[in-house]
C-alpha positions in Angstrom: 271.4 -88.2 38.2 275.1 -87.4 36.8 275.4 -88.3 33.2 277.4 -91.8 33.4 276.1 -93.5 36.0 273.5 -95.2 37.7 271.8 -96.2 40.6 270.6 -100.0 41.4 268.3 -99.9 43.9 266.0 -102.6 45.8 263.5 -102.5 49.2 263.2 -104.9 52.0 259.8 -103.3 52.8 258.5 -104.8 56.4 254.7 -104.8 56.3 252.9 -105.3 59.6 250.1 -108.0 59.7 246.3 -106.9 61.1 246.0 -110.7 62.8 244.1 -110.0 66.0 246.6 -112.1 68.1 250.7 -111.9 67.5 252.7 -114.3 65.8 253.6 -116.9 68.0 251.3 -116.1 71.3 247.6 -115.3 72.0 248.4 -111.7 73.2 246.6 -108.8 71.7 247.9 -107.4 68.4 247.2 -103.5 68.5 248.8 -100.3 68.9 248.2 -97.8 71.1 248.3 -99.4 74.6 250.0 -98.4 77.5 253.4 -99.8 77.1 254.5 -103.6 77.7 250.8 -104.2 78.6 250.3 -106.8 75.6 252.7 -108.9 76.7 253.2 -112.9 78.1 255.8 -115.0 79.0 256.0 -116.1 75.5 256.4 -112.9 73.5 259.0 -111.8 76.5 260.7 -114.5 75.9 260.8 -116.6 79.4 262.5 -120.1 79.4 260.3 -122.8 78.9 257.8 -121.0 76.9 256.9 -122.6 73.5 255.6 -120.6 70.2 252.5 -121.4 68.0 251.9 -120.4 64.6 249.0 -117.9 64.1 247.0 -119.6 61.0 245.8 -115.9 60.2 249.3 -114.5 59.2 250.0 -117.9 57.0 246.5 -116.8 55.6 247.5 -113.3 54.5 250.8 -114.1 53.5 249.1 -116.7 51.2 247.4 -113.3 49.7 249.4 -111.4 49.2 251.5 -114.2 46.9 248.8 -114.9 44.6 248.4 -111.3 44.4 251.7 -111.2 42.8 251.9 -114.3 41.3 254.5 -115.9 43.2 254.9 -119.3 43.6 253.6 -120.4 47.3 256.6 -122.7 48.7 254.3 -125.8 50.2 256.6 -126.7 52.5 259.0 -124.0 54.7 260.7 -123.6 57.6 261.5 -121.2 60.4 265.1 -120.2 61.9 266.3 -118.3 64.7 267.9 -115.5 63.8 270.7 -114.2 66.7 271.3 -110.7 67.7 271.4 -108.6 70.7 269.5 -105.7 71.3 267.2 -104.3 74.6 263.4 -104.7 72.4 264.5 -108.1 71.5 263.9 -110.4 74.3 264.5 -113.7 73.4 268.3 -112.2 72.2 266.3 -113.8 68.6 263.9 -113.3 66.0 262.1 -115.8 64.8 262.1 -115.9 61.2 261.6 -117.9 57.6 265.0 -119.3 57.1 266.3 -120.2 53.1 262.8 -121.3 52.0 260.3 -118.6 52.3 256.3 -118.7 52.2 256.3 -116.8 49.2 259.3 -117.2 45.9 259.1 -114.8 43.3 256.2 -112.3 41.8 255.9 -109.2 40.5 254.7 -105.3 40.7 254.4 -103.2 37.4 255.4 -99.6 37.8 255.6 -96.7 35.8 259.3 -96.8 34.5 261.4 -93.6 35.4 262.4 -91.8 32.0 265.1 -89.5 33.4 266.4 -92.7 34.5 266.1 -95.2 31.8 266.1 -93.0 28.5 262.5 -94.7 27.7 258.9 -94.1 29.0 256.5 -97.2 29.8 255.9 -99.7 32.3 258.4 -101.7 33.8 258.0 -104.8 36.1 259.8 -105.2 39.4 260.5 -108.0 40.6 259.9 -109.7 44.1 262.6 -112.2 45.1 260.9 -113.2 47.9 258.5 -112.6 51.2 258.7 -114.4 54.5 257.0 -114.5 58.0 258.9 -113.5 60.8 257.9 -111.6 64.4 258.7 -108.1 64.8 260.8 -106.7 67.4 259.7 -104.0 70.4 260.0 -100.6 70.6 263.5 -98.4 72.2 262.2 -95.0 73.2 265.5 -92.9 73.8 263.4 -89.6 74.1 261.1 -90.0 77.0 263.7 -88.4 79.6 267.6 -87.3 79.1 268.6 -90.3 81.5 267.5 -93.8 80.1 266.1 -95.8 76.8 262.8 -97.2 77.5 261.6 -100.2 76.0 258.2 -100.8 75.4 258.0 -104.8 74.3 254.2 -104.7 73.0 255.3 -104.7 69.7 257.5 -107.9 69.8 256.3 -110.8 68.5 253.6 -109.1 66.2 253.6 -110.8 62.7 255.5 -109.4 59.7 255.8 -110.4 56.2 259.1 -109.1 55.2 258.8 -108.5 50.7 262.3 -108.7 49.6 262.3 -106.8 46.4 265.1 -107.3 43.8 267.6 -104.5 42.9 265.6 -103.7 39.8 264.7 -99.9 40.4 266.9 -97.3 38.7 265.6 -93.6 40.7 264.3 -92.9 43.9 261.2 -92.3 42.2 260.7 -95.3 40.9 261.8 -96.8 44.6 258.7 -94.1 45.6 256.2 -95.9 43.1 256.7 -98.9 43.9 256.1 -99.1 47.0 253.3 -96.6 47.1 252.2 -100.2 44.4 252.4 -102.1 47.2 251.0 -100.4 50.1 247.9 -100.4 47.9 248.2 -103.6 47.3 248.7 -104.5 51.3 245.7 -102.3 52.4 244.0 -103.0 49.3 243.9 -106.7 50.9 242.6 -105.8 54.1 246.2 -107.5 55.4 247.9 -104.3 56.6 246.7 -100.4 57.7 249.4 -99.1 55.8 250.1 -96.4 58.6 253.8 -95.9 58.0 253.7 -92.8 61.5 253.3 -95.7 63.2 255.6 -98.4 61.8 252.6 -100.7 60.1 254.7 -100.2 57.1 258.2 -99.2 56.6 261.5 -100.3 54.3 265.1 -100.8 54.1 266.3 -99.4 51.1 269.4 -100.8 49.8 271.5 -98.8 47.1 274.8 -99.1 44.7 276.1 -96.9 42.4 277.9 -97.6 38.8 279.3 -96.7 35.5 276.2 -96.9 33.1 276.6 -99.9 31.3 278.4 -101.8 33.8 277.3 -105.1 34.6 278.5 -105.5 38.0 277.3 -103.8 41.1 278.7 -101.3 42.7 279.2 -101.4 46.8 275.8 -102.0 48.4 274.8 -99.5 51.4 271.6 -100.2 53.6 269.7 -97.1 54.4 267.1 -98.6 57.4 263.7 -97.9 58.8 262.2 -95.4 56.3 258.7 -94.9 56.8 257.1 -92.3 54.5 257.4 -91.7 50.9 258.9 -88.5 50.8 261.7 -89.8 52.8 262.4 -92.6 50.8 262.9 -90.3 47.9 264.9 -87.5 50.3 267.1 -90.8 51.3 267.8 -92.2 47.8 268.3 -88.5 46.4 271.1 -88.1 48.6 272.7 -91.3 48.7 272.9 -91.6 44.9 274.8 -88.4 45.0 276.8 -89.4 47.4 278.1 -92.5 46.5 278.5 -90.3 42.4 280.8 -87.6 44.7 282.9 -90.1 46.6 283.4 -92.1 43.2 284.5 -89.0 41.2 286.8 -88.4 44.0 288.6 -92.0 43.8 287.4 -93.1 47.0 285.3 -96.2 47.6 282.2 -96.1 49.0 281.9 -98.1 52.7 279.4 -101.2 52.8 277.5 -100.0 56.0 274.1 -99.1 57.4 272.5 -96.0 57.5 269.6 -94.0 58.9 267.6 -91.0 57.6 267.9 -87.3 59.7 265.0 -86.1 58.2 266.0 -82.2 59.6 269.6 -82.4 58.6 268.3 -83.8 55.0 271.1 -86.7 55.2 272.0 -90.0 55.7 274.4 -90.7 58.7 276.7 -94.0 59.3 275.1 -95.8 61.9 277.5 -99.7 61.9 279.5 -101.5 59.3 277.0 -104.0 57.3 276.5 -107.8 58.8 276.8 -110.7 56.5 274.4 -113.6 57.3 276.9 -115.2 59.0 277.0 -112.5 61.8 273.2 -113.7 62.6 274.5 -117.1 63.3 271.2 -118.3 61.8 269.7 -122.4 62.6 266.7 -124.0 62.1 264.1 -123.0 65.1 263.8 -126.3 67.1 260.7 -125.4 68.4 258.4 -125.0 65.3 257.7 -127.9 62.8 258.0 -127.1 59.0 255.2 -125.0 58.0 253.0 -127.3 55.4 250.0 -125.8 53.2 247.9 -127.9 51.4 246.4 -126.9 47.8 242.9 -126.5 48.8 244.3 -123.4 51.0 246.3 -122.5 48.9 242.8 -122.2 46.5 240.5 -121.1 49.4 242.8 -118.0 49.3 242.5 -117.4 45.7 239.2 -117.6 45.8 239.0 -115.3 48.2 241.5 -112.5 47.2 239.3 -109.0 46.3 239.2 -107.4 42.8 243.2 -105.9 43.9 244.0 -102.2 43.4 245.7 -101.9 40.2 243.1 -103.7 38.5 240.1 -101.6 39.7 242.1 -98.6 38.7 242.5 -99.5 35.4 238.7 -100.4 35.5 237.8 -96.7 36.4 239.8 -94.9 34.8 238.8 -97.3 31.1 234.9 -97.1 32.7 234.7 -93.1 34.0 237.6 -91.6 32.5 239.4 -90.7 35.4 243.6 -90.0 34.9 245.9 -92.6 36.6 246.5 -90.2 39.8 242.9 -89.5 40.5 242.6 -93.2 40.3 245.3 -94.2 42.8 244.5 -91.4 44.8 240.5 -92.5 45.2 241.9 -96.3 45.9 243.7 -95.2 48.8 241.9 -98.0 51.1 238.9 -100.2 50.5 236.3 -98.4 52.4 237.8 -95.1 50.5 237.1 -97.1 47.2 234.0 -98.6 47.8 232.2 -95.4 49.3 233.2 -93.8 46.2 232.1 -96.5 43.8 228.7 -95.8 45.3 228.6 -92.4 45.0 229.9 -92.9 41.2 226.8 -95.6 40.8 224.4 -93.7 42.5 225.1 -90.2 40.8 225.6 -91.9 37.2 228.9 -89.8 37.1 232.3 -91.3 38.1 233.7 -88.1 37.4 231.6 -86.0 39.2 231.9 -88.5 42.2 235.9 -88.4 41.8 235.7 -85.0 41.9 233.7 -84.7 45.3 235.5 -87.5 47.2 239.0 -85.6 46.2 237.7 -82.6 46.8 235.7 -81.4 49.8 234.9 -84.6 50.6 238.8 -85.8 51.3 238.9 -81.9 52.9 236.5 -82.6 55.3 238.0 -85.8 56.7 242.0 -84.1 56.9 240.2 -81.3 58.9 238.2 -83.6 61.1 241.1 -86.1 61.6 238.5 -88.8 60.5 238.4 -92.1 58.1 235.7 -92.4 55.4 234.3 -94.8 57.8 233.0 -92.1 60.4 232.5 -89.8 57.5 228.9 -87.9 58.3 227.4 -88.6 55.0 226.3 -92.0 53.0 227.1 -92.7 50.0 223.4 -92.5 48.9 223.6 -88.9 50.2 225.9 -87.4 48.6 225.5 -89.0 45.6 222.1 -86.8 45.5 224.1 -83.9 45.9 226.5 -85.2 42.4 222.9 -86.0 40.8 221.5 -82.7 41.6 225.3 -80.9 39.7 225.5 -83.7 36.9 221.4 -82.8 35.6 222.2 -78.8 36.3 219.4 -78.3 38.8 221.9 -77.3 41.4 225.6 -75.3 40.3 229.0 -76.2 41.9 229.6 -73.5 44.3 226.0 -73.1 45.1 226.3 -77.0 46.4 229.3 -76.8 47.5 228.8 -73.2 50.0 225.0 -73.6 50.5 224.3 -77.2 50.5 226.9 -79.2 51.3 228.0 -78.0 54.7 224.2 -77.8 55.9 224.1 -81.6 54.9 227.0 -82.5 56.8 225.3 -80.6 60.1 222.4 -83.0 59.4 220.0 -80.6 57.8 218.5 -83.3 55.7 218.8 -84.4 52.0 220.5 -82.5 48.9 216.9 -82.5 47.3 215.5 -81.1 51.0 218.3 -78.1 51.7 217.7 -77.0 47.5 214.0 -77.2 47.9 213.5 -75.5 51.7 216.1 -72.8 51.0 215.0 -71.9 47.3 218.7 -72.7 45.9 217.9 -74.4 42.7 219.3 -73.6 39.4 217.9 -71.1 36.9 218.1 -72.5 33.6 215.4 -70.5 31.6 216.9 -69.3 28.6 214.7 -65.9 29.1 215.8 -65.0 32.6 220.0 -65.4 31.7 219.0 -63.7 28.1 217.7 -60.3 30.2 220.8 -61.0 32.6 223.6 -60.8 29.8 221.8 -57.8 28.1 222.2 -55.9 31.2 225.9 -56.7 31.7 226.6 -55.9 27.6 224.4 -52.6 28.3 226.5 -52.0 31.6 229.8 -52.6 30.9 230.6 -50.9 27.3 234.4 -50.7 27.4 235.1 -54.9 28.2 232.4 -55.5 25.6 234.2 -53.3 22.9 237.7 -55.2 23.8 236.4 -58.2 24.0 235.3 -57.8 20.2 238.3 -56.6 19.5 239.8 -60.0 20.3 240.7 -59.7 23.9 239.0 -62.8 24.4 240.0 -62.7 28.3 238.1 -60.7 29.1 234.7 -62.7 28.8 235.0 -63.9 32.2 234.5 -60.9 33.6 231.2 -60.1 31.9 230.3 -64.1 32.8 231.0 -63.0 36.6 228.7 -60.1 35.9 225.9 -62.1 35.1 225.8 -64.4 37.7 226.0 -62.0 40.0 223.2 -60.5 39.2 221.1 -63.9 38.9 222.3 -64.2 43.0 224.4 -67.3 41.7 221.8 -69.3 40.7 222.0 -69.2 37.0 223.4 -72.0 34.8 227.0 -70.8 34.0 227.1 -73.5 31.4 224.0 -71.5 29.5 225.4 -68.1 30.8 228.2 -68.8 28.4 225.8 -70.2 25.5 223.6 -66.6 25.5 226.6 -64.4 26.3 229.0 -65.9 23.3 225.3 -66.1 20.9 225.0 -62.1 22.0 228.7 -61.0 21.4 228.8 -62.9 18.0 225.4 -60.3 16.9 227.1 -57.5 17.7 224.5 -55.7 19.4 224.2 -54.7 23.1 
């Protein structure tokens, strides 16, 4: 950012619930279908049709409250909030008016240094997060004549988390809510599939003089949906907002959207106040009221939540922060490796397979860890088999590994059929490193002569000629032992 100001930033992030049924009707909440096919007269809005509360969504926005550890309003109340646009067919949304579900809470983040002059963690606060029904879907692409809207969308539930503008960097805008969609999927309340629009934010952003205390003007930049763009958006806002201020011009309260191809924001409408929604109490839903015991039946109920098992593996296997977040991408992601870690006796060997070929294999097969060839028992044989040196790396990872995944049987099965375990006698890799020192002279004299680079080369040579089967870890042992004698 430009030395002498700085950015105040805070996300409306929209996170789509995984009820089976929508908010306020028994029709099916899923994607995928063939357009306005999940639809009644009460999510279309017909007159005369009355909504019901789904139980579920109150259930996971209960969750994801504790989770934070917000205070759960026992008593709120819906509104109608007015606007006019083709997906919304009532002409209103139903949503949580002035009291929400959930009132306060937290997310620690990494803190941005560039940003703030200081490294460590800093907490972001969560004003507050309400229930509300999503709008449909405008397609204005299908043909160069007409918008088509698809209304299967409308009426699925949302819990709208209403951030406060604590963030300082589009980074730290980036982190936290990568925090949160872990903390969403983590709690089995939302898929987190932002392509789709499970999970998507408003960003709203203000520039000022560093050390100012009051804002500067507030833009809204709407609908971003990955975290790349969030960061692309913010970027250039913030220097936007810097350029029209060194100019002497003021900077417009208005909404935005994203052009991901032209890399820039564009002015889509002036900004509404609340007063523009004409908001009142929704006439047709009675206050929403949660007694204490379900308030503690979700509690008791809430999993071991993302941040805290990431901490646990990375104080338990040593694993850094990334490989941690990265392996807690969803639960069935976590728990297959936690199996594999058990299994093996080697969270980092584990960490290293499910981030490596194993997370390979699924981007290539356009598959989930659920319908992932391989159990966890499985291939934590194959991590045993690396971890105890019977079997090396590449060997398992060329040899054995893809003849597993075409169902050829156990790691212990494909080693022992096809002859592919490990040589580890000291005698064998002893008359393997004399042969390279006797065949390749000139590396071995500047290798001696401190070109220490060069020993890589001569450890290639050896396990070549053991076929790859030889223990590199002892192949290193023998060949250092036999350059320190000075002998060939």
């Amino acid at each position: 950012m430009n030395s002498g100001y700085e950015a105040v930033i805070g996300l409306e992030v929209h996170v789509q619930l995984q009820t089976r049924s929508k908010m306020f009707c028994p029709c099916r909440n899923a994607t995928g279908a063939p357009p306005n096919s999940h639809t009644c007269p009460i999510c279309l809005g017909l007159p005369g049709t009355l909504p019901a509360l789904n139980a579920e969504a109150v259930r996971m926005a209960l969750a994801l409250g504790l989770a934070i550890e917000a205070t759960i309003r026992t008593e709120s109340t819906f509104y109608r909030k007015q606007y006019f646009y083709p997906d919304l067919p009532k002409g209103y949304q139903i949503t949580q008016g002035p009291v929400p579900i959930v009132e306060g809470g937290f997310l620690d983040i990494a803190g941005d240094v560039r940003a703030r002059g200081t490294e460590g963690r800093i907490r972001i606060r969560v004003e507050r997060a309400h229930l509300e029904e999503d709008a449909g879907k405008s397609h204005h692409d299908l043909d160069g004549q007409s918008s088509h809207v698809d209304l299967n969308r409308a009426g699925v539930p949302l819990l709208e988390v209403v951030g406060a503008p604590d963030l300082r960097s589009a980074q730290e805008a980036s982190d936290y809510l990568k925090s949160l969609h872990r903390l969403v999927v983590g709690l089995g309340i939302c898929d987190g599939n932002m392509e789709e629009g499970s999970f998507r934010c408003d960003a709203n952003i203000s520039v000022r003089r560093t050390g100012e205390a009051p804002f500067g003007t507030r833009v809204e930049v709407k609908n971003l949906n990955s975290f790349r763009f969030v960061r692309q958006a913010l970027d250039h806002e913030i220097a936007r907002h810097i350029a029209l201020l060194e100019r002497g011009e003021p900077v417009q309260m208005e909404t935005r959207g994203w052009d991901a191809a032209a890399g820039e924001t564009r002015g889509q409408r002036t900004k509404e106040a609340a007063m523009d929604y004409r908001y009142f109490p929704e006439p047709d839903l009675p206050a929403l009221r949660i007694a204490p015991s379900e308030i503690e039946a979700a509690r008791r109920a809430l999993p071991e939540l993302p941040d805290r098992r990431i901490q646990r593996w990375c104080d338990t296997y040593g694993l850094g922060l990334e490989e941690a977040q990265a392996l807690a991408q969803s639960p069935a992601f976590a728990a297959y490796f936690e199996a594999v870690a058990e299994g093996s006796g080697s969270g980092r060997g584990a960490a290293a397979w499910m981030l490596g070929e194993v997370s390979r294999t699924l981007n290539d097969r356009g598959i989930g860890i659920e319908a992932f060839p391989l159990t966890a028992e499985a291939l934590a044989g194959l991590v045993r088999l690396i971890e105890t040196r019977v079997l090396g790396f590449g060997t398992a990872k060329d040899q054995v590994f893809p003849v597993m995944l075409a169902g050829g049987g156990s790691a212990d099965f494909v080693v022992a059929q096809r002859g592919l375990a490990q040589v580890s006698d000291r005698r064998v890799i002893e008359a393997a490193v004399a042969r390279a020192l006797s065949s390749n002279p000139g590396p071995v004299a500047q290798i001696r002569a401190g070109k220490d680079s060069l020993k890589g080369f001569l450890v290639g040579q050896v396990l070549k000629d053991g076929q790859g089967r030889l223990d590199a870890k002892l192949v290193n042992e023998v060949l250092s032992e036999a350059l320190a004698k000075g002998g060939t």
